[in-house]
TORRO-513253 format. One record per residue (C-alpha): residue number from 1; x, y, z. Coordinates in Angstrom, 2 decimals. Each point is the difference from the previous one (the first is absolute). Layout:
% TORRO-513253
<r nr="NUM" px="X" py="Y" pz="Z"/>
...
This chain:
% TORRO-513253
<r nr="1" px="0.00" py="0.00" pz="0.00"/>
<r nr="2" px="1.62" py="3.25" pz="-1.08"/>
<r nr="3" px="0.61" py="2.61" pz="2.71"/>
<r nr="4" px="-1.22" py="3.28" pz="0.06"/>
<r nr="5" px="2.22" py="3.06" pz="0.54"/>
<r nr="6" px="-1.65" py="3.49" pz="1.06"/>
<r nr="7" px="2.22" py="3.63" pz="0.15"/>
<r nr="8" px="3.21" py="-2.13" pz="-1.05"/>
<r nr="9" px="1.54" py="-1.90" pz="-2.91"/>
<r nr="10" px="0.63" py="-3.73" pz="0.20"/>
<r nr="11" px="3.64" py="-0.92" pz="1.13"/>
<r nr="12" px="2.27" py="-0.77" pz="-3.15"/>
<r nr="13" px="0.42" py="-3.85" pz="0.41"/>
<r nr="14" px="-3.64" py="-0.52" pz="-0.51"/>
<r nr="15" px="0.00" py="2.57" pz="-3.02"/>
<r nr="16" px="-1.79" py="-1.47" pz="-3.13"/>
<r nr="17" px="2.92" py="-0.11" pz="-1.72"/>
<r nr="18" px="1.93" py="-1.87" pz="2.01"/>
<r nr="19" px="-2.21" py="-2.57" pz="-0.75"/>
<r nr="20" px="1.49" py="-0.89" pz="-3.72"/>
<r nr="21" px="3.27" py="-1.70" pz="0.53"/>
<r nr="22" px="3.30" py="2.25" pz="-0.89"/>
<r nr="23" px="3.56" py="-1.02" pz="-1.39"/>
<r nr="24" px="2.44" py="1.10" pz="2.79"/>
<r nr="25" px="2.89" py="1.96" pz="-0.92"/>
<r nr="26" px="2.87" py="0.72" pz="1.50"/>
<r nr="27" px="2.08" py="2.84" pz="-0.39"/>
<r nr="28" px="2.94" py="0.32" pz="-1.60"/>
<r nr="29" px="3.85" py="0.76" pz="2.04"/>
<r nr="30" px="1.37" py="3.34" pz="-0.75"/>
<r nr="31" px="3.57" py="-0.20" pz="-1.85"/>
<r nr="32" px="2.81" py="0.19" pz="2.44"/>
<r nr="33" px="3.81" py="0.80" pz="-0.35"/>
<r nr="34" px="2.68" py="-1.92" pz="1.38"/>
<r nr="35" px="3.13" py="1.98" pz="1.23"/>
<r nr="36" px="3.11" py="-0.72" pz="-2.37"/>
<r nr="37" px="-1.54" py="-1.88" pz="-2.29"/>
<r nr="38" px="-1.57" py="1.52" pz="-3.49"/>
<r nr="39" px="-3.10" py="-0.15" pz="-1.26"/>
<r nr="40" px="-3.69" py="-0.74" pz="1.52"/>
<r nr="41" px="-1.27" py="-3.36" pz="1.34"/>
<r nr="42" px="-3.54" py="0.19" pz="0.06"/>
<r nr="43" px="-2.52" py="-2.31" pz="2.06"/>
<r nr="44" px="2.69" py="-0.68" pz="2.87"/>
<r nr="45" px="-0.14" py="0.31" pz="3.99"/>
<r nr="46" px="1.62" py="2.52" pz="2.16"/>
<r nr="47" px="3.44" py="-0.15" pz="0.26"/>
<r nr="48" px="1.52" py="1.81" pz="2.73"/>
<r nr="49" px="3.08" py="1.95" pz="-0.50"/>
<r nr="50" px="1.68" py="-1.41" pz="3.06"/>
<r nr="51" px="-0.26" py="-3.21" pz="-1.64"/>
<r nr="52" px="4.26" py="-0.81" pz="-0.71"/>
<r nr="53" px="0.56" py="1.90" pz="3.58"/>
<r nr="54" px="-2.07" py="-3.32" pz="1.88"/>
<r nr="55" px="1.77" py="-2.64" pz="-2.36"/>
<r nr="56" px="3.17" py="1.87" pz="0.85"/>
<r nr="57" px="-0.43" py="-0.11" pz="3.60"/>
<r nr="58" px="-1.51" py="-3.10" pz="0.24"/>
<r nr="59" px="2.83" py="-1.84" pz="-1.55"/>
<r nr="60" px="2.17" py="2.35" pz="2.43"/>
<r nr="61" px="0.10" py="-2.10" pz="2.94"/>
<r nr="62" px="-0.53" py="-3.55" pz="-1.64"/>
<r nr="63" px="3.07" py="-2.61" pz="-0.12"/>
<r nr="64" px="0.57" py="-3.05" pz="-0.52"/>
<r nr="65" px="-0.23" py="-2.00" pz="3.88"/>
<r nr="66" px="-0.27" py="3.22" pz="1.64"/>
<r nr="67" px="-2.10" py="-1.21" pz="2.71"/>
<r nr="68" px="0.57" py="-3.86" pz="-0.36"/>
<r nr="69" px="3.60" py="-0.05" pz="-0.02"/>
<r nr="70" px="2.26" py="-1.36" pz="-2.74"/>
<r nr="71" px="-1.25" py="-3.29" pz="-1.27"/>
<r nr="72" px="2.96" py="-2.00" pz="1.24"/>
<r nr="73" px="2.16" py="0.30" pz="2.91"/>
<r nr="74" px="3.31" py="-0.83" pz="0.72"/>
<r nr="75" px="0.58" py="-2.00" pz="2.78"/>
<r nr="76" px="2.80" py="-0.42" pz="2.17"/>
<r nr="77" px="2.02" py="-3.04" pz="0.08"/>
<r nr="78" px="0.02" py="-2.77" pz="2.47"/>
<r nr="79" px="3.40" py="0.50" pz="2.29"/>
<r nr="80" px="-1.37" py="3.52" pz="-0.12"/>
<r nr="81" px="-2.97" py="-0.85" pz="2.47"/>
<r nr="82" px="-1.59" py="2.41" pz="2.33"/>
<r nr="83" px="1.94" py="0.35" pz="3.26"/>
<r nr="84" px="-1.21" py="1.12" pz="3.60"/>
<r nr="85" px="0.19" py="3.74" pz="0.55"/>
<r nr="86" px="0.98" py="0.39" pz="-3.73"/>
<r nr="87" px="-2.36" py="2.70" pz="-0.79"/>
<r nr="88" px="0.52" py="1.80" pz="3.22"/>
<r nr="89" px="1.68" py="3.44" pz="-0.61"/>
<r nr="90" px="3.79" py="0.29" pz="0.99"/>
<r nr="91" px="1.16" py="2.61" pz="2.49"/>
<r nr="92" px="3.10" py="1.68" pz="-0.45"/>
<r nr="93" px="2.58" py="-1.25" pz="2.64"/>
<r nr="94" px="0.17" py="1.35" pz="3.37"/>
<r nr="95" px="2.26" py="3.33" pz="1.15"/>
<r nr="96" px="0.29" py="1.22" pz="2.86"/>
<r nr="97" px="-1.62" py="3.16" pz="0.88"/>
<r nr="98" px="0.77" py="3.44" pz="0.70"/>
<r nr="99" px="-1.33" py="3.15" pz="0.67"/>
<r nr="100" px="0.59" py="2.82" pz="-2.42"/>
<r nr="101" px="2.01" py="2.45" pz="3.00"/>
<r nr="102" px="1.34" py="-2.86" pz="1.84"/>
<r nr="103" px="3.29" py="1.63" pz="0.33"/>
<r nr="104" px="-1.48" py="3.52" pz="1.44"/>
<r nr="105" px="-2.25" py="-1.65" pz="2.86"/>
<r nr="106" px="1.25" py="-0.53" pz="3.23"/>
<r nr="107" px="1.22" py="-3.31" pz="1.76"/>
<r nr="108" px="-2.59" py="-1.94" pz="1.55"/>
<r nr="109" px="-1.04" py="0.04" pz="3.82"/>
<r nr="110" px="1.70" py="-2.69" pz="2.02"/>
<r nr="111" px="-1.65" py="-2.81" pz="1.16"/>
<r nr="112" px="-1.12" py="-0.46" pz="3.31"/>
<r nr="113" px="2.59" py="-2.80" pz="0.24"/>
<r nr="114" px="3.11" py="1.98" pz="-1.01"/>
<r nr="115" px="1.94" py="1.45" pz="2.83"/>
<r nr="116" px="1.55" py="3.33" pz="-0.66"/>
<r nr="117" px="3.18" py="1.11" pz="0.74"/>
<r nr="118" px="0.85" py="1.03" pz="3.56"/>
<r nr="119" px="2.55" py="2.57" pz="1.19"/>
<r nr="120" px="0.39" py="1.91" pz="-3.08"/>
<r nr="121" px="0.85" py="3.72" pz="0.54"/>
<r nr="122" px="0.87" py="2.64" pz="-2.04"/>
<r nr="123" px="1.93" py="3.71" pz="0.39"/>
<r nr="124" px="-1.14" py="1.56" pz="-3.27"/>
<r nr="125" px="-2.12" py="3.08" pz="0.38"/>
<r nr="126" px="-2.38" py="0.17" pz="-2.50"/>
<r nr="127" px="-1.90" py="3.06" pz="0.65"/>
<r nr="128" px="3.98" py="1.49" pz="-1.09"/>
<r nr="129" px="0.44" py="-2.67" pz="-2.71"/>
<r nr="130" px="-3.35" py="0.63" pz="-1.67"/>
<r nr="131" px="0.58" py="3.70" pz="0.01"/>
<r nr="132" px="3.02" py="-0.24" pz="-1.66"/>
<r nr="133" px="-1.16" py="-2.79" pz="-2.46"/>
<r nr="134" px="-2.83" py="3.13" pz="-0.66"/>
<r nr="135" px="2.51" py="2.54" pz="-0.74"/>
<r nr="136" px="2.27" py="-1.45" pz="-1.86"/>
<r nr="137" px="-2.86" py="-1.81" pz="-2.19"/>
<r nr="138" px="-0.57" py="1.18" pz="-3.88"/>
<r nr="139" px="-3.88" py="1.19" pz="-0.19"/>
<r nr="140" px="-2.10" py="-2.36" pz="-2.02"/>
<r nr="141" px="-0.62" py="1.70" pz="-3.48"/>
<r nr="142" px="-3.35" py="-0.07" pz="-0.82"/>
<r nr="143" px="-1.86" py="-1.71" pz="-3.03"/>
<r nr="144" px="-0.43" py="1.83" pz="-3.31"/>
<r nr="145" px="-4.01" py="0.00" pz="-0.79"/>
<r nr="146" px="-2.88" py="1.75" pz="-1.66"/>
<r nr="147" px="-2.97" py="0.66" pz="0.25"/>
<r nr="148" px="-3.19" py="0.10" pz="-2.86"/>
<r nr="149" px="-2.77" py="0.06" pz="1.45"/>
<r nr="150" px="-2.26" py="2.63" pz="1.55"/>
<r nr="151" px="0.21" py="-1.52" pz="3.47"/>
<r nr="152" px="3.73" py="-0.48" pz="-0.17"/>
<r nr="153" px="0.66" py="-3.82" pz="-0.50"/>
<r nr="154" px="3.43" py="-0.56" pz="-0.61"/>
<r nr="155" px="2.32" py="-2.23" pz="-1.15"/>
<r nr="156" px="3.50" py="-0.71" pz="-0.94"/>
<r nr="157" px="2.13" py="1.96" pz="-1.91"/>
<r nr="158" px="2.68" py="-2.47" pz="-1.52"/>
<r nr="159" px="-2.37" py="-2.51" pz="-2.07"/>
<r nr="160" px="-2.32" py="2.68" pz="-1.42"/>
<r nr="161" px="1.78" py="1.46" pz="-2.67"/>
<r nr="162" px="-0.18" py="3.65" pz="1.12"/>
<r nr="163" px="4.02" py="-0.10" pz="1.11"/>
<r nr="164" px="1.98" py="-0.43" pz="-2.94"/>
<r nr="165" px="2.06" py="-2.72" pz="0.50"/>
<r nr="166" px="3.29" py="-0.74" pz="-2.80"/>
<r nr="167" px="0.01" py="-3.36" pz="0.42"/>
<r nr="168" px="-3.57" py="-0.42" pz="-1.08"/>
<r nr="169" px="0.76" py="1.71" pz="-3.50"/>
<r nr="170" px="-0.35" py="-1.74" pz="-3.03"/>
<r nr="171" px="3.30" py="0.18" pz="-1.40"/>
<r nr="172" px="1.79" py="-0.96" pz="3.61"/>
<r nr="173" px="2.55" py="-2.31" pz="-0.43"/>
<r nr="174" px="0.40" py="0.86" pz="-3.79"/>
<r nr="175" px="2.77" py="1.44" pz="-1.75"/>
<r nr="176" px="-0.42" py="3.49" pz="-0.74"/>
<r nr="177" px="-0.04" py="1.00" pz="-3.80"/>
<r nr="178" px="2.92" py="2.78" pz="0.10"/>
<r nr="179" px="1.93" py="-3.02" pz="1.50"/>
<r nr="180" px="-0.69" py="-2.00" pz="-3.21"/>
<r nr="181" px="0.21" py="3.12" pz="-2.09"/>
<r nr="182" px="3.31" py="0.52" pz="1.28"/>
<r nr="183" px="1.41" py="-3.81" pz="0.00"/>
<r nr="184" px="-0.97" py="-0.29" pz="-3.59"/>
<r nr="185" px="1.96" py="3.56" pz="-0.90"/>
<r nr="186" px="3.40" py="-1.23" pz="2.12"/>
<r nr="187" px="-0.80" py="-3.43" pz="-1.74"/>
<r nr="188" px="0.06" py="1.70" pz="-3.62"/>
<r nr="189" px="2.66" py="1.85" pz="0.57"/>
<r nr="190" px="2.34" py="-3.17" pz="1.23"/>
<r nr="191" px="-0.63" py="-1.24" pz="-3.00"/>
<r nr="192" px="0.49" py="2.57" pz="-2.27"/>
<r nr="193" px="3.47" py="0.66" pz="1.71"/>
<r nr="194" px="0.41" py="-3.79" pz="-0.51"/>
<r nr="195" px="-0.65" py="0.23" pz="-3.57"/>
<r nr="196" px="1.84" py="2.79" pz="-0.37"/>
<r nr="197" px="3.61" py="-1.72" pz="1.51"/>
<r nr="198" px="-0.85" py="-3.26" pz="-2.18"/>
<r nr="199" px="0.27" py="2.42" pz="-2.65"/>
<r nr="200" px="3.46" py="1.29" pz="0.69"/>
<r nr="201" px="0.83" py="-3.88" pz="1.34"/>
<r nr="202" px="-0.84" py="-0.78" pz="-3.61"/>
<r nr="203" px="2.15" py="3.21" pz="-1.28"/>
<r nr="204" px="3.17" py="-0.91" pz="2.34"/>
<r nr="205" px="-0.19" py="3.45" pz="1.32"/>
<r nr="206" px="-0.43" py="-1.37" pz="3.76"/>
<r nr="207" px="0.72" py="-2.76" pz="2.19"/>
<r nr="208" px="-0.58" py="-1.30" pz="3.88"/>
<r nr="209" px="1.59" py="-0.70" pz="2.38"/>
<r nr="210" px="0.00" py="-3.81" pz="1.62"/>
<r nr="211" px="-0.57" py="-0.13" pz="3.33"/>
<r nr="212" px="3.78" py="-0.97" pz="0.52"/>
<r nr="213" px="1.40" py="3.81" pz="-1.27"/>
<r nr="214" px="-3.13" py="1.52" pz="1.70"/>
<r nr="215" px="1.56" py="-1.55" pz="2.86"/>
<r nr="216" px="3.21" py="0.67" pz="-0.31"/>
<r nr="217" px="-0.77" py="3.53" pz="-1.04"/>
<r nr="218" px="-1.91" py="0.62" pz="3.45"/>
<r nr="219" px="2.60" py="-1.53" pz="1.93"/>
<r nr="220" px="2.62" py="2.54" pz="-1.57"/>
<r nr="221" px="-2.00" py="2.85" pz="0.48"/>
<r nr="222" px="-0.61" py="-0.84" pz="3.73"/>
<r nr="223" px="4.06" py="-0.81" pz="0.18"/>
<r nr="224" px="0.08" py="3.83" pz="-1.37"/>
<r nr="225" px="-2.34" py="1.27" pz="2.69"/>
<r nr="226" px="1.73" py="-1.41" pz="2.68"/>
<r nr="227" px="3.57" py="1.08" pz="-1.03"/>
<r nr="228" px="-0.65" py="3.38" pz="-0.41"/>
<r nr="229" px="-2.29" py="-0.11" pz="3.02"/>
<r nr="230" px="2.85" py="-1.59" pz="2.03"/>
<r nr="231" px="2.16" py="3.37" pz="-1.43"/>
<r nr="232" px="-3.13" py="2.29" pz="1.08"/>
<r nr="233" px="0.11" py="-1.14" pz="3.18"/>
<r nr="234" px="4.04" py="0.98" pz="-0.11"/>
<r nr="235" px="-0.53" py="3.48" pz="-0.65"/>
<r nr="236" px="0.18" py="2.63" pz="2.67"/>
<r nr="237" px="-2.36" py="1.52" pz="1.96"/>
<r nr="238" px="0.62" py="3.59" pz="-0.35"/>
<r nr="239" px="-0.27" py="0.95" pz="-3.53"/>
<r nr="240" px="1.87" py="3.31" pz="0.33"/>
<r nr="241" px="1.41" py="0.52" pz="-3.52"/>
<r nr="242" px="-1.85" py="-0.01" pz="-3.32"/>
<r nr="243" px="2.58" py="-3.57" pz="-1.38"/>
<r nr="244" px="-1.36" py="-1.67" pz="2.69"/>
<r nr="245" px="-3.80" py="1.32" pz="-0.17"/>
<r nr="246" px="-0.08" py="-0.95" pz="-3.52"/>
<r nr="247" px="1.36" py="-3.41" pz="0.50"/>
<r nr="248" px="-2.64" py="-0.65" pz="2.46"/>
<r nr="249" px="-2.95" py="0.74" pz="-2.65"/>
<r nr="250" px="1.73" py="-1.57" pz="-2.65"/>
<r nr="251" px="0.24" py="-3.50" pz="1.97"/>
<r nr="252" px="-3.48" py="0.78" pz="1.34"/>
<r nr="253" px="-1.46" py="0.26" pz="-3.52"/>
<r nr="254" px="1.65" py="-2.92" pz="-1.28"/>
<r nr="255" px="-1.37" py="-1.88" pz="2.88"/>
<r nr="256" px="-3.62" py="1.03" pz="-0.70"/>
<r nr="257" px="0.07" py="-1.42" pz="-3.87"/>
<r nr="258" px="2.05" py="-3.17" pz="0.92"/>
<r nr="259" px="-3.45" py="-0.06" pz="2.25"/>
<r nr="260" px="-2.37" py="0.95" pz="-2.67"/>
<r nr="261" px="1.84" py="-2.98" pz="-2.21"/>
<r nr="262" px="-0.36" py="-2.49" pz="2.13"/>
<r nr="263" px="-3.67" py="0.84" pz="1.07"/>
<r nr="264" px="-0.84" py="0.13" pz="-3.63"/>
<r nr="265" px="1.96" py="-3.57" pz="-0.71"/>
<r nr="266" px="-1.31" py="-1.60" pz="3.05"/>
<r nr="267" px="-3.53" py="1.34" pz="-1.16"/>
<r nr="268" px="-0.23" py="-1.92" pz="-3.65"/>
<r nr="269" px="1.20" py="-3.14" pz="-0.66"/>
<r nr="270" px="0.34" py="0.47" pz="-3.88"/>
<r nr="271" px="2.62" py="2.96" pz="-0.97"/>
<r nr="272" px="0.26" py="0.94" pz="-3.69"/>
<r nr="273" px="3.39" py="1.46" pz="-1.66"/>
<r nr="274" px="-0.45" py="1.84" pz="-2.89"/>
<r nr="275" px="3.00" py="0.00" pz="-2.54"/>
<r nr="276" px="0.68" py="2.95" pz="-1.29"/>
């Protein structure tokens, strides 16, 4: 029996024209672009754009017997069995202990059993010995320090840079450059001067000594000194005329370059003579 509706329409599922079967159709998928890849695919599902980030990460932390352990074990041989107290962890060996300022504490109180020492006496007056001890004492210089703070912490001086300190240079210990500067110069000039006597070694215009005639030249020249220092010592003490005046200079200055000759001898130990 067909219902009646009054003031209202009839709801749409019981619409006469719902009454004739329809075809259902379902839409169509809008087109949708995959990032870094060309083109359109059409009639495909979402694809987030996070996608290769969760392959990536879920890979991440996968391995091969990561939480099973490796597939086979190797095990330990027989003779090497499982002892008592094997897996126990070794101490280090015993020492004996002591206190950091052991050697600035005082000896320890005497036992009740100990006896002390009876009859002991001294004269020494200490009130005079302590004075003097006091007087005689050099006063306790204090420590260097600084303070950086507002309510004037402070701390040492020594390890915090602000005192300049030479052996905390860089270059302490090194060799300075005018030194090197300066042995490379005397060393270019040795052998300059030794290039320039293999030259006139090579020309015949010089020769050296051996050490025998540089011996036996120094030995002379020291027999010289001594002879005419033996005659110097002769010589009289008043020099009241000009003869003997001039005698004393002239054996003085003779003296002086038989000195100057020797000094300069004794001082090289090659001598060159140049032929003239």
């Amino acid at each position: 029996m067909a219902t009646a509706y009054y003031g209202r329409p009839p709801p749409p599922e019981e619409s006469i024209y719902n009454l004739i079967p329809r075809e259902e159709i379902k839409p169509s998928k809008p087109a949708r672009f995959v990032e870094g890849k060309p083109g359109i695919i059409k009639n495909a599902g979402y694809t987030s754009k996070f996608n290769d980030t969760v392959k990536t990460e879920l890979k991440k932390d996968k391995a091969p017997a990561k939480t099973m352990g490796p597939a086979k074990v190797d095990v330990s041989p027989p003779k090497e069995f499982l002892k008592k107290h094997q897996k126990e962890p070794q101490l280090p060996a015993k020492k004996a202990f002591h206190y950091p300022d052991e050697d600035k504490r005082r000896p320890a109180v005497p036992r009740k059993e100990e006896k002390p020492l009876m009859g002991l006496q001294t004269n020494k007056n200490f009130i005079t010995t302590n004075a003097v001890e006091n007087i005689m004492s050099v006063p306790k210089k204090p420590v260097a320090k600084y303070a950086d703070t507002p309510k004037g912490a402070t701390f040492d001086l020594d390890p915090s840079g602000l005192n300049p300190k030479y052996v905390h240079k860089k270059d302490y210990g090194k060799t300075p450059e005018y030194l090197n500067r300066r042995k490379e110069e005397v060393q270019r000039a040795q052998e300059e001067y030794d290039a320039y006597v293999r030259e006139h070694f090579r020309r015949g215009a010089m020769k050296s000594l051996s050490e025998a005639e540089r011996q036996m030249m120094l030995d002379g020249l020291k027999n010289n000194w001594e002879l005419l220092h033996h005659q110097y010592q002769g010589l009289s003490v008043v020099t009241d005329t000009a003869p003997k005046k001039a005698r004393k200079e002239r054996m003085e200055a003779e003296m002086k370059q038989l000195e100057r000759d020797i000094e300069a001898i004794e001082k090289h130990k090659t001598i060159y003579i140049a032929n003239h």
